[in-house]
C-alpha positions in Angstrom: 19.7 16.0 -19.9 21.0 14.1 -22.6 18.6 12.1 -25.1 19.9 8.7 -24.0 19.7 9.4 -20.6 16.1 10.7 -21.3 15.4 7.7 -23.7 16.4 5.4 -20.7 13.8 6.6 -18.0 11.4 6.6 -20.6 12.0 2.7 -20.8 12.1 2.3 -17.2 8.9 3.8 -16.7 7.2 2.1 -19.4 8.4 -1.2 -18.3 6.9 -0.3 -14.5 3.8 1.1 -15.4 3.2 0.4 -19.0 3.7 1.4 -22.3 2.9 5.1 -22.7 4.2 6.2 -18.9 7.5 7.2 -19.9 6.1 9.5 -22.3 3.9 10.7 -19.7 6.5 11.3 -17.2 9.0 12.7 -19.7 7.5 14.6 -22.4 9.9 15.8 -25.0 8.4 19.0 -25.3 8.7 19.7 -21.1 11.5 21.5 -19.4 12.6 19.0 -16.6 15.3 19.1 -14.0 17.1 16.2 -13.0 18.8 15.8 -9.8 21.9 13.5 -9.7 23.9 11.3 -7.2 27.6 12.3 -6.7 28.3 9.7 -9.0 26.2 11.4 -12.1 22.9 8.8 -11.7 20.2 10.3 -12.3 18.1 10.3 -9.4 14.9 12.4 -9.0 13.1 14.0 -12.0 11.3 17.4 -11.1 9.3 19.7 -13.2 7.7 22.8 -12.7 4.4 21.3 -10.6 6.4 19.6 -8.6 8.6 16.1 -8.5 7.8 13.2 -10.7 9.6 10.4 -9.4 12.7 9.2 -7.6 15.0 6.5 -9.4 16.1 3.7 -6.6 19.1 2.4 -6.2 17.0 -1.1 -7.2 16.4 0.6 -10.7 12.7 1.3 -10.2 10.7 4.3 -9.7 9.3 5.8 -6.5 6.2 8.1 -7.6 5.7 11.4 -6.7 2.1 13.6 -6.8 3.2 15.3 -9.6 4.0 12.2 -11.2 0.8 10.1 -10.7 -0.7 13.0 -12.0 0.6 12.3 -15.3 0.5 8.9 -15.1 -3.3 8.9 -14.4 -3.9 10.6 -17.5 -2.3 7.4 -19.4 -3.0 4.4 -17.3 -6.1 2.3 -17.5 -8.6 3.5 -15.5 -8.0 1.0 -12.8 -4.7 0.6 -13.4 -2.3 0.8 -10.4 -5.0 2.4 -8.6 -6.3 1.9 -5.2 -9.9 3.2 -4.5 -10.7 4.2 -1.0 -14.3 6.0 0.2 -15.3 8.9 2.4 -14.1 7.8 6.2 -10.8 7.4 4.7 -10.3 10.3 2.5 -9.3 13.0 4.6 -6.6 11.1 6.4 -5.2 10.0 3.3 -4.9 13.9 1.8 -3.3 14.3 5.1 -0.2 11.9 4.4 -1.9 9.3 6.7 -1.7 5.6 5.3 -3.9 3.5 3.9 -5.5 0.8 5.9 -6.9 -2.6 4.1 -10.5 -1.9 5.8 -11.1 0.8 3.9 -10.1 -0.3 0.4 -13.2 0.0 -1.7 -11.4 -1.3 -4.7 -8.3 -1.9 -6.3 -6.4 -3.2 -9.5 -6.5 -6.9 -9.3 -2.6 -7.1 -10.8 -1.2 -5.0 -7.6 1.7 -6.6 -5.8 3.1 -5.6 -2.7 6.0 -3.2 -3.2 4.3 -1.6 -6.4 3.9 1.9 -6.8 0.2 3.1 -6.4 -2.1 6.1 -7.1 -4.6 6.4 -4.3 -8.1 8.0 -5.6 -10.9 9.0 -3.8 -14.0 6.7 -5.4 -15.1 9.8 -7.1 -11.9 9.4 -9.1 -9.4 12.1 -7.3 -6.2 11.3 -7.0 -5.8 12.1 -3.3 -1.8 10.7 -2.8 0.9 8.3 -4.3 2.6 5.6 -2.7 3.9 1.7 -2.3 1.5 -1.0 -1.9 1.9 -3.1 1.2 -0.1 -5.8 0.4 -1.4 -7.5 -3.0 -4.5 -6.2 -4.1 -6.7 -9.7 -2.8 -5.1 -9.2 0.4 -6.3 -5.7 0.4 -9.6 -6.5 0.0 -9.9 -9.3 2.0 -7.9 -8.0 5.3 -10.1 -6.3 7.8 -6.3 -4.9 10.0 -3.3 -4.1 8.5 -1.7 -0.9 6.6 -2.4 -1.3 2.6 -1.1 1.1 1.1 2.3 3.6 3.0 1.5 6.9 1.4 4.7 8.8 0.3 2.9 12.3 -1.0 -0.6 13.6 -0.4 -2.9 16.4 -2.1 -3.4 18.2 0.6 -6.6 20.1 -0.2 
């Protein structure tokens, strides 16, 4: 991959997530395999544990397992994050969605549409995925899917 292309998601990622995620995402010193549209656009960004992210035709990233692992080692520790408990925890590793009712906590600055790391409330990171609801919404809703997981830790 060239630098400027490199240089590019970097940006993206730290203008999504914050500053310091596209370093995360994209080390320099990590062999990475980009897969590209027909037309040469970059669009998902693998590495050796498993697929990073996805770039979407909107210009933002979708997240994958592997890549909220990196992120989490960057972030805030609330940061994107959406804390769910015990009842909910298996479901979740098994690609089930989140529901609002069983949000225990979550990053007051989430928006619906924002990309998420789900964690256990041990602090796990059990999946990734897009936040269907803001985060007071979240709390505050007893019905209603919270979080649509796209890729789960299957343990």
């Amino acid at each position: 991959m060239t630098t400027t292309t490199m240089a590019q998601l970097r940006t993206i990622a730290d203008y999504q997530f914050g500053s310091g995620a596209g370093e995360a995402l994209f080390p320099e010193d990590v062999d990475l395999a980009v897969h590209r549209s027909a037309s040469g656009r970059p669009r998902q960004v693998l590495r050796e544990g498993g697929r990073l992210v996805t770039l979407g035709t909107d210009g933002r990233f979708t997240l994958g397992l592997e890549g909220g692992r990196q992120l989490a080692t960057v972030l805030d520790p609330a940061a994107y994050r959406v804390i769910v408990g015990d009842e909910s925890e298996p479901f979740v590793r098994d690609g089930k969605n989140v529901f609002a009712k069983f949000v225990k906590a979550v990053d007051e600055a989430v928006r619906a549409g924002d990309e998420v790391l789900i964690e256990h409330r041990d602090g796990a990171l059990i999946a990734v995925g897009r936040a269907e609801l803001d985060a007071t919404s979240m709390l505050d809703f007893e019905t209603g899917m919270a979080v649509k997981v796209r890729e789960a830790a299957c343990e």
